[in-house]
KEVEX-99221 format. One record per residue (C-alpha): residue in three letters; x, y, z. Coordinates in pm, 1 decimal, padded with zeros to 6 digits, always signed. Layout:
! residues N
REC	resn	east	north	up
REC	Ala	X	Y	Z
...
***
This chain:
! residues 458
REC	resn	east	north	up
REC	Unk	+10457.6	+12458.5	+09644.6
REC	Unk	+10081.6	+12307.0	+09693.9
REC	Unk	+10227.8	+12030.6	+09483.0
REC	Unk	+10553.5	+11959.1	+09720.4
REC	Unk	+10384.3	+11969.1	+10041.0
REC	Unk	+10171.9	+11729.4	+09909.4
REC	Unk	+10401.4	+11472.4	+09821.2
REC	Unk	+10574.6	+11529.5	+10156.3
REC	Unk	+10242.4	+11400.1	+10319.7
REC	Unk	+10226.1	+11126.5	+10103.5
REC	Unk	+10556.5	+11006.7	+10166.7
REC	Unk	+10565.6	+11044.4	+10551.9
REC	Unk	+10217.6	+10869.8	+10549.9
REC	Unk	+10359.2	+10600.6	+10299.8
REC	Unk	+10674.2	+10561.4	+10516.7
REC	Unk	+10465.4	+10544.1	+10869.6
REC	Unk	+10277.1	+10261.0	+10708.6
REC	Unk	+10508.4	+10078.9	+10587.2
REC	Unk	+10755.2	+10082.4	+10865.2
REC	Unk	+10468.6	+09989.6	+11092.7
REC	Unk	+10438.5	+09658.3	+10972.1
REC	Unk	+10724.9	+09527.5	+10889.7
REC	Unk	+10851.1	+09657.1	+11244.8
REC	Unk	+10581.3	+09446.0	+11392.0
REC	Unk	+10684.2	+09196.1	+11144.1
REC	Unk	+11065.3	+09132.5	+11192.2
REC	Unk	+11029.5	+09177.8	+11550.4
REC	Unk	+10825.5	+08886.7	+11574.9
REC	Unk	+11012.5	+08646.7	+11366.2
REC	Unk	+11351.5	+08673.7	+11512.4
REC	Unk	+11380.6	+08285.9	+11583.8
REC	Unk	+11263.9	+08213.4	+11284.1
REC	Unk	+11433.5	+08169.4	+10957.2
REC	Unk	+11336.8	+08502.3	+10754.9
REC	Unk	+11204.9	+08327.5	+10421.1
REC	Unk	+10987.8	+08060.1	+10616.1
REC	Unk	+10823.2	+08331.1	+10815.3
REC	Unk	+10827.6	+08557.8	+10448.9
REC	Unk	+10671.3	+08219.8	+10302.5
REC	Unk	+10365.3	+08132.4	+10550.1
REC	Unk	+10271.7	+08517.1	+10644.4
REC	Unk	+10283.3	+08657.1	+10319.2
REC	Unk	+09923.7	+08548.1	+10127.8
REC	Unk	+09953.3	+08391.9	+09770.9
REC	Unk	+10298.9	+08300.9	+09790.2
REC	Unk	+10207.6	+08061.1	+09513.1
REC	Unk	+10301.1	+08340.9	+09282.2
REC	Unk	+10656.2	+08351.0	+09468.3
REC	Unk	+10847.0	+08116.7	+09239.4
REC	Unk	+10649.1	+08260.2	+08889.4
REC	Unk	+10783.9	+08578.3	+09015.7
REC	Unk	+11152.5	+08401.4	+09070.4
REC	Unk	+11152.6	+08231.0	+08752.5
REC	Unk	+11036.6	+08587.2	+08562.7
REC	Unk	+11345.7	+08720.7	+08717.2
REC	Unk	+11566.7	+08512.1	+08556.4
REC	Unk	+11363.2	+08551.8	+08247.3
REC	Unk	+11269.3	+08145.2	+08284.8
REC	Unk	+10985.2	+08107.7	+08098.6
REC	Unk	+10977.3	+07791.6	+08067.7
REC	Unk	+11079.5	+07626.5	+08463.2
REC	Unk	+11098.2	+07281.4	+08486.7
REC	Unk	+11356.3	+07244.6	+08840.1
REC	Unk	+11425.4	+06886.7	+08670.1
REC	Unk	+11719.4	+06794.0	+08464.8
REC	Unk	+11582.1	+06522.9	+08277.9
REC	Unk	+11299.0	+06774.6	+08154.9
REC	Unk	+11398.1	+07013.4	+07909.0
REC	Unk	+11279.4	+07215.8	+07632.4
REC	Unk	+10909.3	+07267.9	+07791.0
REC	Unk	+10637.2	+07518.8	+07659.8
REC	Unk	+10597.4	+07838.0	+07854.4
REC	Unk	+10431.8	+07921.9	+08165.7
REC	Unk	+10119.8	+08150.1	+08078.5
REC	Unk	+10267.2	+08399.9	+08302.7
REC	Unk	+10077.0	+08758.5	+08401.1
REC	Unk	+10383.7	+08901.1	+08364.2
REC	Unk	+10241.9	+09272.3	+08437.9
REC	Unk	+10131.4	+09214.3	+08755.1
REC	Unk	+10455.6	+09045.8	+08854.7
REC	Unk	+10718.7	+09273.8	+08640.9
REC	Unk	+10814.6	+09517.4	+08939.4
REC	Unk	+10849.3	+09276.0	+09228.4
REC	Unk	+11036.9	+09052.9	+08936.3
REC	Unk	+11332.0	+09350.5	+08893.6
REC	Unk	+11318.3	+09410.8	+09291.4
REC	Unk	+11389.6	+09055.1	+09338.4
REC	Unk	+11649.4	+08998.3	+09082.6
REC	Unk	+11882.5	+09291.2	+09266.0
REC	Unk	+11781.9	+09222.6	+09642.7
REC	Unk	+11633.0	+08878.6	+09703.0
REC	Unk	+11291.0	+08828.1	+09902.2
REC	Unk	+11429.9	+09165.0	+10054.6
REC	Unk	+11301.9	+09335.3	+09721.1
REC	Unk	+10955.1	+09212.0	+09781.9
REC	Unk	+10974.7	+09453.9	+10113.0
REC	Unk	+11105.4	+09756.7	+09960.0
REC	Unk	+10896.0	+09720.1	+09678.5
REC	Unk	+10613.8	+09778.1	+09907.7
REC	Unk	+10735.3	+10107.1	+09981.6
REC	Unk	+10712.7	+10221.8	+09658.0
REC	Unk	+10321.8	+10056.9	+09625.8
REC	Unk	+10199.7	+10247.0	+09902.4
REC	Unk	+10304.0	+10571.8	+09772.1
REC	Unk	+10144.6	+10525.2	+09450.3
REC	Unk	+09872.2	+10395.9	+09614.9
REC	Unk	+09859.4	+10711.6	+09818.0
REC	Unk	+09953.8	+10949.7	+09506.9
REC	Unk	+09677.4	+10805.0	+09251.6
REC	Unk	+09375.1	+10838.3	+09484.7
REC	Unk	+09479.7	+11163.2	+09687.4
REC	Unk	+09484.0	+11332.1	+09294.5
REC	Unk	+09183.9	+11148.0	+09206.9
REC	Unk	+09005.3	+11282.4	+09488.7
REC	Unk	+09168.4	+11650.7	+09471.7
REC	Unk	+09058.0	+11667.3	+09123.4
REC	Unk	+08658.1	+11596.0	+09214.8
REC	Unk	+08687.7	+11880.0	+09522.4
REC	Unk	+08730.1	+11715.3	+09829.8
REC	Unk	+09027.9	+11922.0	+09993.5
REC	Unk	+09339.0	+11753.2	+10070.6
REC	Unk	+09277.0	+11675.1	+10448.8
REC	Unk	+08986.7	+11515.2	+10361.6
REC	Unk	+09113.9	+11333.1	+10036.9
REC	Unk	+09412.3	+11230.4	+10319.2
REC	Unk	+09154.7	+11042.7	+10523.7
REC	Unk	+08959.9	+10876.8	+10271.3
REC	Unk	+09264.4	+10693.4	+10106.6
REC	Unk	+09431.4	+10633.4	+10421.0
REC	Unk	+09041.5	+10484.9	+10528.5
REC	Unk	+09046.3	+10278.0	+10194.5
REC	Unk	+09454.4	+10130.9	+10265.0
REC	Unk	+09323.0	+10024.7	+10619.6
REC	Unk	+09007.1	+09886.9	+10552.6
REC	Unk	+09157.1	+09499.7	+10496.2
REC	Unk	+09280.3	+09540.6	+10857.4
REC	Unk	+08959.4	+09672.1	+10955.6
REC	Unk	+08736.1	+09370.5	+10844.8
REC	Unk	+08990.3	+09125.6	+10919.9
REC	Unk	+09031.7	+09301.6	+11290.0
REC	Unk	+08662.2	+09280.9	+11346.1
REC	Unk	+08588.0	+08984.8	+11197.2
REC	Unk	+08397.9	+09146.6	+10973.0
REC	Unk	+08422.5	+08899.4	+10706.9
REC	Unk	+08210.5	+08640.1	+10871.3
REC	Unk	+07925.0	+08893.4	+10690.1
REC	Unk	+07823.5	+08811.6	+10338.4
REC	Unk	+08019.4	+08934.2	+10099.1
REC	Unk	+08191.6	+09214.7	+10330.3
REC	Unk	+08552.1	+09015.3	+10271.8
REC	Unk	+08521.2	+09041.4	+09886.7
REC	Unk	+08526.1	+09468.3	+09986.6
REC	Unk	+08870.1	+09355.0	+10077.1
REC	Unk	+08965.0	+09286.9	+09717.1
REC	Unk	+08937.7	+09655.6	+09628.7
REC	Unk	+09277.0	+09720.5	+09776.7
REC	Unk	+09521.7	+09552.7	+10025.0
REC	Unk	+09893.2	+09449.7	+09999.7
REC	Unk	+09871.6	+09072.0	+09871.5
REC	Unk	+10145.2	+08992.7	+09594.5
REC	Unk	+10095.6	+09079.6	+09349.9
REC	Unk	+09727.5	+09110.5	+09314.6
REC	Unk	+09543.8	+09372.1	+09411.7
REC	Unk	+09874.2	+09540.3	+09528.3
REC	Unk	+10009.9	+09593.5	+09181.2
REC	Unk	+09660.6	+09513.5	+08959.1
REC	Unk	+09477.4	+09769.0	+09112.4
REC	Unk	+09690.0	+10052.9	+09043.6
REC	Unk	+09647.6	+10026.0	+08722.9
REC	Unk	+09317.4	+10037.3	+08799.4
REC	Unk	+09285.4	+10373.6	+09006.3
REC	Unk	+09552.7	+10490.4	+08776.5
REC	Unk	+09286.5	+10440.8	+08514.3
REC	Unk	+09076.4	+10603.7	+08698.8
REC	Unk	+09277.1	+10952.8	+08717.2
REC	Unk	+09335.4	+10943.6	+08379.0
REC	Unk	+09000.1	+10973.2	+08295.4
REC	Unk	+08894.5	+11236.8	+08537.7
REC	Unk	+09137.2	+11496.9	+08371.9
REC	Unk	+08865.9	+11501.7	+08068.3
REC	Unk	+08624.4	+11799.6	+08074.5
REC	Unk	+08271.8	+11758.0	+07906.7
REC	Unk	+08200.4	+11813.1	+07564.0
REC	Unk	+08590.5	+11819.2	+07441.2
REC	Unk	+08787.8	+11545.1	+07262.2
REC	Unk	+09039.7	+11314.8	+07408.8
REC	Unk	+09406.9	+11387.7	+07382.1
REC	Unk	+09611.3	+11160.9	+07194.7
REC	Unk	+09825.9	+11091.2	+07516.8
REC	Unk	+09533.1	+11013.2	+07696.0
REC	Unk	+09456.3	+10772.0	+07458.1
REC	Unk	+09817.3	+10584.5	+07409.3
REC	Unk	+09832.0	+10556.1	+07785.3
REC	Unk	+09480.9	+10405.1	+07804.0
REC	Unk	+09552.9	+10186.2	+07561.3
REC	Unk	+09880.4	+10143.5	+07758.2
REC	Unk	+09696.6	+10059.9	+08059.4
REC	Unk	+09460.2	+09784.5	+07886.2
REC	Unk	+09753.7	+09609.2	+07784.0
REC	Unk	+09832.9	+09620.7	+08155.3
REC	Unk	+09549.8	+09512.0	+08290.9
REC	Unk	+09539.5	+09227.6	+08036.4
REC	Unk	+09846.4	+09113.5	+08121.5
REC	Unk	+09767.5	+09121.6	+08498.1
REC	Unk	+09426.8	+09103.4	+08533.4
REC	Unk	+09187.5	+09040.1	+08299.2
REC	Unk	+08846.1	+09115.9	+08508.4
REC	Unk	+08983.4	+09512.2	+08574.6
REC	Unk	+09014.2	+09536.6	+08195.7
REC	Unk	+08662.9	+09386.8	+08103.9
REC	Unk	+08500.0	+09679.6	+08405.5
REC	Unk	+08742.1	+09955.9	+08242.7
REC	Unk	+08704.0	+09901.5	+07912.6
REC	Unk	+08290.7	+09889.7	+07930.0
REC	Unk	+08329.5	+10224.9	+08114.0
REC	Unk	+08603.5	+10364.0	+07904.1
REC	Unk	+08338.7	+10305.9	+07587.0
REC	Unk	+08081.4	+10474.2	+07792.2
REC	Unk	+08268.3	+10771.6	+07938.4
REC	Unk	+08477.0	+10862.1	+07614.6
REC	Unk	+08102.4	+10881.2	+07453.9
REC	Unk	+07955.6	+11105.8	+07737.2
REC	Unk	+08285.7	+11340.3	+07716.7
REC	Unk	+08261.0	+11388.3	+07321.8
REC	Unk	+07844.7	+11417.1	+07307.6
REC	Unk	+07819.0	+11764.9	+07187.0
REC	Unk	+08182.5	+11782.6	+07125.4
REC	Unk	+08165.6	+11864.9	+06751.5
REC	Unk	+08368.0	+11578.9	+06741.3
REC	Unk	+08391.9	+11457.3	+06343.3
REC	Unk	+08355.7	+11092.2	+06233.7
REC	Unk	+08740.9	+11065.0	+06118.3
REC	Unk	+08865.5	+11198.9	+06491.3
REC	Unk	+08646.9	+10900.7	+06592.9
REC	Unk	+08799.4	+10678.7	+06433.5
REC	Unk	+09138.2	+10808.9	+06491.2
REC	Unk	+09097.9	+10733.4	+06862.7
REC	Unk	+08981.1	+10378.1	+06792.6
REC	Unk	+09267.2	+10305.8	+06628.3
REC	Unk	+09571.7	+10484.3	+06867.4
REC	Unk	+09372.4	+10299.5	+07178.7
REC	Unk	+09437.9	+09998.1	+06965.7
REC	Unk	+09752.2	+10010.0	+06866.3
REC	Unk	+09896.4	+10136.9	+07141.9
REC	Unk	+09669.9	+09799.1	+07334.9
REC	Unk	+09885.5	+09523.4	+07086.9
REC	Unk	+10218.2	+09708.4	+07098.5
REC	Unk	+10249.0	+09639.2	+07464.7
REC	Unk	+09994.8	+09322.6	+07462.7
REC	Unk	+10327.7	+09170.2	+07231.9
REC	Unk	+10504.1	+09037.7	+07556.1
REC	Unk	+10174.7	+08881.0	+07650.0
REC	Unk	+10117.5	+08738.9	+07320.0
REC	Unk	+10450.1	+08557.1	+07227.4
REC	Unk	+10400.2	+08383.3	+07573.3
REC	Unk	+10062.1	+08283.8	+07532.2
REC	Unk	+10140.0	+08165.3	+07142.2
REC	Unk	+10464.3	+07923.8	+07274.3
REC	Unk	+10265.4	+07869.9	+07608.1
REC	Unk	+10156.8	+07481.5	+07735.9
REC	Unk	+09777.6	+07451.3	+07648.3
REC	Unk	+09700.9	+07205.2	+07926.9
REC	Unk	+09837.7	+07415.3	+08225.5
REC	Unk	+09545.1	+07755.2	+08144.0
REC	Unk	+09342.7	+07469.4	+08177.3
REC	Unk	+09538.8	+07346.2	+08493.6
REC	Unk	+09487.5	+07657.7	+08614.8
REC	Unk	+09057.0	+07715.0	+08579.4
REC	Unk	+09008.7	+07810.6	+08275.7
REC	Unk	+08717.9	+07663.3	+08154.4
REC	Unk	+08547.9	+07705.9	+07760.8
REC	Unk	+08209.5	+07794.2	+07762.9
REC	Unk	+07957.5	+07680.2	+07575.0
REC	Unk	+07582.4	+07756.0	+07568.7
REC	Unk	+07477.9	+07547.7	+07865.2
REC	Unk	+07784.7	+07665.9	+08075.2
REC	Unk	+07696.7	+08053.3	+07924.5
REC	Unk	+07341.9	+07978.3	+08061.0
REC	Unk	+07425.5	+07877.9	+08383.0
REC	Unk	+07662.4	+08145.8	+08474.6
REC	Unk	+07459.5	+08415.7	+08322.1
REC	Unk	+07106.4	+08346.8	+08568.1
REC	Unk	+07341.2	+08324.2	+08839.7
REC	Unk	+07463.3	+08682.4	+08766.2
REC	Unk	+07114.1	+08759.3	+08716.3
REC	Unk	+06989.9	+08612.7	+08988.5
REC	Unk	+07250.8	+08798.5	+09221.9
REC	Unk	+07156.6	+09157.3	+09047.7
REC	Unk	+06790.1	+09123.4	+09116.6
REC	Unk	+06852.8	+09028.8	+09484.3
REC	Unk	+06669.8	+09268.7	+09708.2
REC	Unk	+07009.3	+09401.9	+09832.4
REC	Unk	+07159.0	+09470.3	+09502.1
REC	Unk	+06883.6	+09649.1	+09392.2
REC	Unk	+06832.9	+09848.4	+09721.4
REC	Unk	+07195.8	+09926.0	+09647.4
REC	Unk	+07148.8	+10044.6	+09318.3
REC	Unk	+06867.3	+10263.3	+09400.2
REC	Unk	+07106.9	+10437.7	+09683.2
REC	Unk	+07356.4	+10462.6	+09479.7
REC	Unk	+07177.0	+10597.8	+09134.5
REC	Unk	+06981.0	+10891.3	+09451.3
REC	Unk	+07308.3	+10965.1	+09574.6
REC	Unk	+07453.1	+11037.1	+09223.0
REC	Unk	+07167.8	+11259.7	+09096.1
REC	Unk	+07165.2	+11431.0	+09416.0
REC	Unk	+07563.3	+11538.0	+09398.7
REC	Unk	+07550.4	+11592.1	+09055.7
REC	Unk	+07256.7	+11829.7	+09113.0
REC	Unk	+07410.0	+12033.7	+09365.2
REC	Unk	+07738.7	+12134.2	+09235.9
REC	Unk	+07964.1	+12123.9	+09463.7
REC	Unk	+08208.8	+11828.6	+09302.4
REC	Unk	+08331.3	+11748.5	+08952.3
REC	Unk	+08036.7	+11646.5	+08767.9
REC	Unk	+08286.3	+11422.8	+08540.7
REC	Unk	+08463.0	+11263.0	+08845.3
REC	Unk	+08101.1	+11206.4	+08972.4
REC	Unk	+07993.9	+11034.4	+08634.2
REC	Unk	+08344.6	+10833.0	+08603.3
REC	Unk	+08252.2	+10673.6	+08950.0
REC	Unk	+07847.0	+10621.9	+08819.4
REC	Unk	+07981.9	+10432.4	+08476.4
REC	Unk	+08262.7	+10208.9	+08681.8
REC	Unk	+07959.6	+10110.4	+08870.2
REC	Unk	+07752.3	+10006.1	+08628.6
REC	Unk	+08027.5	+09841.0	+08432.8
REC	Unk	+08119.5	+09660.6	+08755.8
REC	Unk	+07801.3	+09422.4	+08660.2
REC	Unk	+07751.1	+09484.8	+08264.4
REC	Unk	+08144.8	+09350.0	+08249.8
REC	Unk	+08076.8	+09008.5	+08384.3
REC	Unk	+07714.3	+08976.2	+08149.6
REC	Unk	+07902.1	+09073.8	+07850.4
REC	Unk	+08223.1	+08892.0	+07897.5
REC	Unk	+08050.6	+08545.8	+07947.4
REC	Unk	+07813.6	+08593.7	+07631.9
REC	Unk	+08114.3	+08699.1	+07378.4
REC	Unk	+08442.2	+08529.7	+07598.1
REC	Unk	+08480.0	+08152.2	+07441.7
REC	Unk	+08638.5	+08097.2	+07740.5
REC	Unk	+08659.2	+08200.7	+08120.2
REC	Unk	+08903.7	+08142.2	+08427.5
REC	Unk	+08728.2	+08192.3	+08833.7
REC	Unk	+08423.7	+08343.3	+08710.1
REC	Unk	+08389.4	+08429.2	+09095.0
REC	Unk	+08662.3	+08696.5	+09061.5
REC	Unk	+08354.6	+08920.6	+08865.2
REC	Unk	+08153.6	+08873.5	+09170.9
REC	Unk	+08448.6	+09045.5	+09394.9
REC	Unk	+08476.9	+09346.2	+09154.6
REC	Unk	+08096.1	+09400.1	+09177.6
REC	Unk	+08102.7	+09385.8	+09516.7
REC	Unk	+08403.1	+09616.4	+09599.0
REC	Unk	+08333.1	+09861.1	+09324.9
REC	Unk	+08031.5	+09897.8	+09445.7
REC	Unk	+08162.9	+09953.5	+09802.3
REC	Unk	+08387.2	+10210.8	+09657.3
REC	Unk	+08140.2	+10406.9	+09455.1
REC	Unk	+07905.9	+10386.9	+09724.9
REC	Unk	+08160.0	+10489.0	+10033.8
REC	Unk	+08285.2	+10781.6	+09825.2
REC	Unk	+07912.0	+10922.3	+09741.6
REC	Unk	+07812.3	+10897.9	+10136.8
REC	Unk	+08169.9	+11096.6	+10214.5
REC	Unk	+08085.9	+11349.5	+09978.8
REC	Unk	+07715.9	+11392.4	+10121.0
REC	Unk	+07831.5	+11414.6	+10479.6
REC	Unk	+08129.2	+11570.0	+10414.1
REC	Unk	+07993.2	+11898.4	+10514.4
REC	Unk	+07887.2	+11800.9	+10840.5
REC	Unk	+08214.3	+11624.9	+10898.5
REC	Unk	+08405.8	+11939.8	+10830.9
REC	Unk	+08208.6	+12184.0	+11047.5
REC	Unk	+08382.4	+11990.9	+11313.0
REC	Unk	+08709.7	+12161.9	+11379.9
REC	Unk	+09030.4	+11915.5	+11360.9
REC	Unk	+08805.5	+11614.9	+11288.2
REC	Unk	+09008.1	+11433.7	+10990.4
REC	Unk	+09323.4	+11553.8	+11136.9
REC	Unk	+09203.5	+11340.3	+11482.1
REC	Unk	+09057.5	+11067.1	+11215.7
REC	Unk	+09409.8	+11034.4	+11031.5
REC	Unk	+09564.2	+10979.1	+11401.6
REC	Unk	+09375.5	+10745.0	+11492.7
REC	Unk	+09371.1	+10549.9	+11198.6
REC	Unk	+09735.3	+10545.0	+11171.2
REC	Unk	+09727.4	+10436.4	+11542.3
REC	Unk	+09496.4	+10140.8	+11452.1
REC	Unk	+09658.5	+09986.7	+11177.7
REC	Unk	+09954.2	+10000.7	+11413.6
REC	Unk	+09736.7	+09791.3	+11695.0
REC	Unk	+09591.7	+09520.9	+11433.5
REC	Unk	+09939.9	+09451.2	+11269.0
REC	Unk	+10118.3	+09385.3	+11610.7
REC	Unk	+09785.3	+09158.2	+11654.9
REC	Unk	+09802.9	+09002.2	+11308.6
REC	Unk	+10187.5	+08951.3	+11341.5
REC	Unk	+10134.6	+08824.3	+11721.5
REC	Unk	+09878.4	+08580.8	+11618.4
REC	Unk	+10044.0	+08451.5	+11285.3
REC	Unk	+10372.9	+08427.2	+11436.8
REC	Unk	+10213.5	+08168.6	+11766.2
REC	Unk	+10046.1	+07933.3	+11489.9
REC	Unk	+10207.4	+07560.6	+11501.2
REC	Unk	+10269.6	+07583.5	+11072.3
REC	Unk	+10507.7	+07854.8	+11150.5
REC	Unk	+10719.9	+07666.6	+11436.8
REC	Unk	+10710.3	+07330.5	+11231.1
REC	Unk	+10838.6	+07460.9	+10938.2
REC	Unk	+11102.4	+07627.5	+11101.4
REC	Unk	+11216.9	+07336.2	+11309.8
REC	Unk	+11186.0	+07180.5	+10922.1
REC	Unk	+11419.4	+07413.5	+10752.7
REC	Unk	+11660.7	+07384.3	+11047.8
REC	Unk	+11688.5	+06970.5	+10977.2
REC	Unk	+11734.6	+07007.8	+10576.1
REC	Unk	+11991.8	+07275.3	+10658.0
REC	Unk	+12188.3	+07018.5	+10891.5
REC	Unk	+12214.1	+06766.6	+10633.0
REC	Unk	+12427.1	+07031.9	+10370.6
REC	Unk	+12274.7	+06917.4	+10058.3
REC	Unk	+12389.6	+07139.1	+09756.8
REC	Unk	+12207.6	+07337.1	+09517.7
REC	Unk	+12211.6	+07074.0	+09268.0
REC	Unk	+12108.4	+06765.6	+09476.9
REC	Unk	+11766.2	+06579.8	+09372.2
REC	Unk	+11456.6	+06717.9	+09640.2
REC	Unk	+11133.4	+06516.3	+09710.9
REC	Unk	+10874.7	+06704.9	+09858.4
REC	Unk	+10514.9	+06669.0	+09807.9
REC	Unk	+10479.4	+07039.0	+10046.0
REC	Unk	+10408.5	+07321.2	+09813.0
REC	Unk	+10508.5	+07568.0	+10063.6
REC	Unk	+10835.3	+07380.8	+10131.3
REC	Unk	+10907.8	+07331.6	+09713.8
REC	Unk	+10855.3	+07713.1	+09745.4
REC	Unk	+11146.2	+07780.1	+09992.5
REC	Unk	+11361.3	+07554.3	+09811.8
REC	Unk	+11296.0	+07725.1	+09468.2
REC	Unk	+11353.5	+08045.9	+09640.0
REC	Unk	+11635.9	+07936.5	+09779.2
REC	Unk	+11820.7	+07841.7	+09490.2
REC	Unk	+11759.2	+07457.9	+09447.5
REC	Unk	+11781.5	+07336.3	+09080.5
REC	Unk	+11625.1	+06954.2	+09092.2
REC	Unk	+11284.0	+06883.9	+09253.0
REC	Unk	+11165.7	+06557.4	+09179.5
REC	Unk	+10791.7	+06673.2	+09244.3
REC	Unk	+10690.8	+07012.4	+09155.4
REC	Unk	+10315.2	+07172.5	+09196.4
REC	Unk	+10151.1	+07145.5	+08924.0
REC	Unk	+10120.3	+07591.8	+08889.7
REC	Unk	+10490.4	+07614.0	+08886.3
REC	Unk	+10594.5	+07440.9	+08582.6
REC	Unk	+10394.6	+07422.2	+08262.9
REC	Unk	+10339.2	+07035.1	+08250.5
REC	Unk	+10249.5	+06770.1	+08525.7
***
């Protein structure tokens, strides 16, 4: 019964949501043609056609006749899978009700991570809902003109398909873990499925599974210390995290193996050698020792010893959050000195900064969650008036996006190339990414100039 009632919550919540801004969002683009509006609202629509293209299981998308029989596109074909499927049956319209379904997994993950440390459901309702409105909240406030504040938004927001999709796996991740008591061994299942989820994460998002997989090592180690765990049961769970890792990483692999070399590098990824190793490791360095990261880390390490001392939440959710923390900044450190190569190296930087955010938000709820709750009907008011926000800033964001001169321009665009009637087949020159995007989208088969991140060569 607990169980139902909870997933009714989650889905009214999910629905609310979701039906709040796409209301806001349809309403305001009724003059304009759906996929231009869908096209210059939605962020990284780059990943629009890759997502097309993975649909029709085109791994190899050239949108020229004369060029055929191209390498693959190095595609993170995990992070783009679902959306992929929703398109193939329902157009750009997938990519809406997709959403649907991404909130309430959002919602589901977190609300039983949080249950499972001890925060009671009200409460647990709150924080996640706080966490799936923050983006709005920075962006709203124009909060992001601080340092490093708009990298919190990277812990979760909407954006396709990353951290909307990547992230799950993430938090997902996260509640696996938590189910693990002290001083016991790890289920096979657990295992399979966190091998599972590296394979994932690889194939999505390769900074989530450097974090996860430092502070899977450390928190399988801290569950099994005392465990009577014998050296064969270790090894046994290397090798099921392992193989169950390559049997999905296959996908990934074949692609990679029959991908186009030049377009990874196309792309940012960069080899490293020891100068380049050097350079990015004292910056890393340099940004740890900063007076703020440390003051940070000193909260953070008080906070933990002081919840963990009193006894009043999971000591192993409390430790799970502790060890994603300090993987958050032994990931990048590691990574650079045994990775031959690397790819945005400032994507490491966002992770430490909204893991940290996380771990740090969720220790100061827990500590002042008592004084919170003496108040009678406070989260209840809280959820209301959150839900009531993210209503205002979407009809603001929508309102705003919707007056800019791109949108109306590119509208008035469409309108003209619609007028002339030319057929699916006809040779296109555009040098406008956003405008090769609509025609890919919309079914055109020969672009004489393509951006360079849709097709694998130049």
């Amino acid at each position: 019964m607990r169980i139902k009632s909870l997933f009714k919550n989650i889905f009214f919540i999910s629905l609310l949501l979701f039906l709040i801004k796409w209301f806001f969002f349809i309403n305001q683009s009724q003059e304009t043609d759906f996929l231009v509006k869908f096209i210059l609202e939605i962020e990284d629509w780059q990943y629009f056609p890759l997502i097309y293209n993975l649909s029709n299981l085109n791994f190899n998308p050239s949108y020229n006749t004369d060029l055929l029989s191209l390498n693959y596109l190095p595609l993170p074909i995990y992070s783009m899978l679902y959306h992929s499927i929703f398109f193939n049956f329902l157009n750009i319209y997938g990519f809406i009700l997709i959403e649907f379904f991404i909130i309430i997994l959002f919602f589901y993950i977190l609300l039983n991570f949080f249950t499972k440390i001890g925060i009671e459901k009200s409460q647990a309702v709150f924080l996640v809902l706080f966490l799936f409105c923050l983006p709005n909240i920075i962006d709203y406030f124009e909060l992001y003109k601080i340092q490093y504040v708009g990298a919190i938004k990277e812990l979760y927001n909407l954006r396709i398909p990353r951290p909307s999709i990547t992230h799950l796996y993430l938090f997902s991740f996260l509640l696996l873990l938590i189910n693990n008591k002290k001083n016991t061994e790890f289920k096979y299942h657990q295992l399979i499925l966190s091998g599972t989820v590296f394979a994932f994460m690889w194939g999505s998002y390769y900074y989530n599974l450097v974090t996860s997989g430092i502070a899977f090592t450390l928190y399988y180690f801290y569950i099994t210390f005392k465990s009577e765990q014998k050296i064969q049961k270790y090894i046994k769970d290397f090798f099921t995290v392992i193989i169950s890792f390559i049997i999905f990483s296959i996908p990934i692999i074949l692609i990679l193996l029959n991908s186009e070399p030049d377009y990874l590098v196309r792309v940012g990824l960069t080899d490293l050698d020891y100068m380049k190793k050097k350079i990015l490791l004292e910056h890393f360095i340099k940004m740890l020792l900063t007076a703020k990261f440390i003051i940070l880390f000193v909260i953070i390490t008080l906070l933990y010893f002081f919840l963990k001392n009193k006894k009043t939440y999971k000591v192993e959710g409390l430790n799970l959050l502790y060890l994603f923390f300090i993987s958050s900044f032994l990931g990048p450190l590691i990574f650079i000195i045994i990775s031959p190569t690397i790819s945005e190296p400032y994507n490491f930087t966002n992770m430490i900064v909204s893991l940290t955010f996380f771990v740090l938000f969720i220790y100061l709820f827990l500590l002042l969650n008592n004084i919170f709750s003496r108040i009678k009907f406070f989260f209840k008011i809280s959820i209301l008036f959150l839900l009531f926000f993210y209503a205002v800033s979407n009809y603001s964001i929508a309102k705003q996006k919707n007056s800019k001169f791109e949108v109306k321009y590119f509208n008035e665009l469409i309108k003209e190339i619609k007028k002339i009637n030319l057929k699916k087949n006809d040779s296109v020159l555009t040098f406008d990414d956003r405008v090769q995007t609509y025609f890919i989208l919309d079914g055109y088969k020969n672009l004489v100039n393509v951006s360079g991140i849709y097709i694998p060569i130049t």
